[in-house]
N, C-alpha and C positions, 0 to 999 in steps of 0.2 A: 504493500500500500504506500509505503514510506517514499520506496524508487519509484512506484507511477507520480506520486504529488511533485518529485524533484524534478521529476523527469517534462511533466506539463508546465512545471513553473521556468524549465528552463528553454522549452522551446514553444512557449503558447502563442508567442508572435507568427511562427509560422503558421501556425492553425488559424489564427485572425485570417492569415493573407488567405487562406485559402478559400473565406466566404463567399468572396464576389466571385469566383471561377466557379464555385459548385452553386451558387444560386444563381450564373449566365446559363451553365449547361440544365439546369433542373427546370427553368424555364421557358429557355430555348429550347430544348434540345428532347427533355424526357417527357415535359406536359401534352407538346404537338402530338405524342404519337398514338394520344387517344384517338388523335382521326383515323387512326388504321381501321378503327373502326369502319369508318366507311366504304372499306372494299368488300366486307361481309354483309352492309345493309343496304336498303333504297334511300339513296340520297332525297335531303328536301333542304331545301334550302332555309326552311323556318323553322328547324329544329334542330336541336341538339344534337350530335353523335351518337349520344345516350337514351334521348328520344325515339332515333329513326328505325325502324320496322326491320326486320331482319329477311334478308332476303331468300329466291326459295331451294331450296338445295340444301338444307342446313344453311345457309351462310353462304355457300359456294359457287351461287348464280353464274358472278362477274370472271369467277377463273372458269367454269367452263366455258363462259362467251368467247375470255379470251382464248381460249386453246380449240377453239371451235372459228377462230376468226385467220382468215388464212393471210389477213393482210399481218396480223402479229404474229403466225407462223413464219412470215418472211422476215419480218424484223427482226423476229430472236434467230432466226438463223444467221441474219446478214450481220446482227451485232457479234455475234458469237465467231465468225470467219474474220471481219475486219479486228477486232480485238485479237485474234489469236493470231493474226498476220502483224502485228502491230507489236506483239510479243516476240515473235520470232526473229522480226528482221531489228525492233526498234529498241529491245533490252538488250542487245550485243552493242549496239554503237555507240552509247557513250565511254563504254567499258573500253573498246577499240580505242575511242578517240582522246581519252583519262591517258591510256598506254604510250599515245604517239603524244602526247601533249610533253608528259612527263618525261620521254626520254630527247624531247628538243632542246639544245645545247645553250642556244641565244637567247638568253630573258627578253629581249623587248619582242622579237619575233614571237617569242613565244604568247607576250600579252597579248598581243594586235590579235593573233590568231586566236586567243579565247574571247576576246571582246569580239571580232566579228560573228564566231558561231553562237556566241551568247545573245546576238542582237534579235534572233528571228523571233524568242521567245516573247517579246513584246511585240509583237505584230499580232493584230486581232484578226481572228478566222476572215473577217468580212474582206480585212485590207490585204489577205494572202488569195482569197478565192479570187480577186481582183487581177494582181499579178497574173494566176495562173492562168487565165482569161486568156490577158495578155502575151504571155508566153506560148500556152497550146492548147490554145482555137484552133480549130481542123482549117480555117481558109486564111485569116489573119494572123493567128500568135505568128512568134518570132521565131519560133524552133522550127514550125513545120516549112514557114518563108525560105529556113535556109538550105534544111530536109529540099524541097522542090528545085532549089538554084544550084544544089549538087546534086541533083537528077533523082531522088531518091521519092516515093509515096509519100505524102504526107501520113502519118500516125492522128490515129483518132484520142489520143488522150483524157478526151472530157466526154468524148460521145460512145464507146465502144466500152461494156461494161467490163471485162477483163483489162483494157487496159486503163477504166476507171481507176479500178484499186489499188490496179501498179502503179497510179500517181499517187491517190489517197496515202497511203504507208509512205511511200518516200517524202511527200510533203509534211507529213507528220513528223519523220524522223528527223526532216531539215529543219521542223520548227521546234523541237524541243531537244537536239541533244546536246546543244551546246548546252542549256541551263542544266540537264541532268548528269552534265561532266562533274558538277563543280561539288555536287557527293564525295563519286572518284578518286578525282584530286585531292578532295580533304583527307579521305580515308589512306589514300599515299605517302600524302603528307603527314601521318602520324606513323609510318612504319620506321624501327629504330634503324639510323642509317649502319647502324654497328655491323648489321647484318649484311648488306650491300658491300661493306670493305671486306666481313670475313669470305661472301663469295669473291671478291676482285682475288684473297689472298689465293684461295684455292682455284683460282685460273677461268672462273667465272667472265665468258662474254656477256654482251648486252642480253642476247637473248637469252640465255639460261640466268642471268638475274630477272630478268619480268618473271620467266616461266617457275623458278623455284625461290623468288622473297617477292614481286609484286602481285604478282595473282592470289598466292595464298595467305598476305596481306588482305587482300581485297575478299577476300571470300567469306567474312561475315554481313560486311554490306553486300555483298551478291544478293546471299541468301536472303538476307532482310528484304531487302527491294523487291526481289523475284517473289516473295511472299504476298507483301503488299498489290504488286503487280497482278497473280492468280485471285486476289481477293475480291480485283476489280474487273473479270475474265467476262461478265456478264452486264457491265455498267457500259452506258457509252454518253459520249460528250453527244451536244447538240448541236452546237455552234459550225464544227468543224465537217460533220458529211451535207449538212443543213446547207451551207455556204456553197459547198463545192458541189451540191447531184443538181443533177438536172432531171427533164420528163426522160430523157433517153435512157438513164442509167436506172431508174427508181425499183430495177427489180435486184438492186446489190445497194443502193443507198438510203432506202428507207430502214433505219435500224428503231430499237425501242425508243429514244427518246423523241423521234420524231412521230411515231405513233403513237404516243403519251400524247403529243402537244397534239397533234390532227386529232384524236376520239375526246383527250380532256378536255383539253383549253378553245378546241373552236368548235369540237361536238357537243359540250358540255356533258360528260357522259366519266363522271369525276368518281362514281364508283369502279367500273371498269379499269379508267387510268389508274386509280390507287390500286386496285387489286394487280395490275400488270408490276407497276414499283415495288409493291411486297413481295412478288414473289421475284424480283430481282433481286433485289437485297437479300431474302433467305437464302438464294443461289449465290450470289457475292459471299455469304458468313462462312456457307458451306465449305465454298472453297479456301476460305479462309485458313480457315481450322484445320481445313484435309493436308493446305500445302503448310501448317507450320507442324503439325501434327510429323509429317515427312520427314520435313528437316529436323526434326529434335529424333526422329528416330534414327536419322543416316549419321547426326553424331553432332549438329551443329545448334544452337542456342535458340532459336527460333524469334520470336517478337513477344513473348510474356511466357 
């Protein structure tokens, strides 16, 4: 009793600090999610959550609407391929690009070259769907101009849905790997240099120092990331396929979030929308779990 009294009296400040975070998140964050309710009932708008009539199925009306609706059978597909294309091509290249940064010799070279791959990261979906207009448009952009003046077809880029996606991912990965270097780098930048001389003594080249002190330096934020990353294997932005699909493409660019805003927000039809977001998120936790669950079995620390 004695050590708990000494023990509150000697760090009760931090417990003060910690009122306003747990009464932001408790408000924000844990009150809202009485609306879940609404994927299980008939929405009305003049009533409560708690009020509203339970819908019929047990509850379940809105999930089999949705999995009975073939426009959301395509979303969850299409969100499900560009996410995992997005995984495969787009979680190796900051880690590439962390590797080549770090082993560049000339400091200022080397800043210029992170400030420029850092810059795309602030550029909004709207002001890059723009560019890519710009660049490849099947009769205008700039690429296919120069594709025709070296005698070559032009590439459907923006209109031909296979080679939709083969822009989607790569614009993607041009717009965020510069900012998800800067991880990387940090995680580099704490590994003990002691290590790096003891491989130089024992006749260590460039590359067998990445391949046996950087990478397995690197390999608990791998794993962390790569966690976070499968957690989100079923989430998709809006902004960014929203911007870039066109009528041509909408049988690979329509993913859930875009079916969220078409049935929610301009169908009004906000039990079904919720009930499609619930069970993304269930499917998000799932994989959560599954992929740290993994990692703490193969031998590494996982995220809690």
């Amino acid at each position: 009793m004695n050590k708990t009294m000494n023990y509150l009296r000697r760090y009760w400040v931090l417990y003060v600090m910690l009122i306003l975070p747990l009464a932001f998140f408790i408000i924000f964050r844990y009150i809202p999610m009485g609306y879940i309710q609404i994927a299980f009932k008939k929405y009305s708008i003049v009533q409560s959550p708690w009020e509203m009539a339970w819908a019929d199925h047990n509850g379940f009306e809105y999930f089999i609407q949705a999995f009975s609706n073939r426009d959301f059978l395509y979303a969850l597909r299409n969100t499900l391929m560009l996410n995992f294309l997005d995984l495969l091509f787009g979680f190796p290249a900051p880690i590439i690009l962390a590797l080549i940064l770090n082993e560049l010799a000339f400091k200022r070279f080397k800043r210029f070259t992170q400030t420029v791959v850092y810059l795309p990261h602030f550029l909004s979906w709207v002001i890059i769907a723009g560019m890519a207009l710009q660049l490849f448009a099947p009769t205008s952009g700039l690429v296919n101009i120069m594709l025709q003046r070296m005698g070559f077809e032009p590439i459907p880029f923006l209109n031909d849905p296979v080679y939709w996606v083969i822009t989607y991912v790569l614009l993607g990965i041009w717009q965020s790997v510069g900012w998800n270097t800067i991880i990387y780098l940090a995680a580099i930048a704490g590994i003990n240099p002691e290590l790096y001389e003891a491989a130089s003594v024992d006749g260590a080249g460039r590359f067998r120092k990445i391949w046996h002190v950087t990478l397995p330096g690197l390999r608990p934020t791998i794993i962390v990331l790569l966690i976070l990353s499968l957690g989100q294997i079923l989430s998709s932005e809006f902004d960014r396929p929203y911007a870039l699909s066109n009528k041509l493409v909408t049988d690979v660019s329509n993913v859930i979030s875009i079916f969220v805003y078409n049935y929610g927000i301009r169908g009004l039809q906000f039990s079904l929308s919720t009930a499609v977001g619930l069970f993304q998120s269930v499917v998000c936790v799932i994989f959560l779990f599954a992929a740290n669950a993994l990692a703490k079995k193969t031998g590494e620390r996982g995220i809690w």
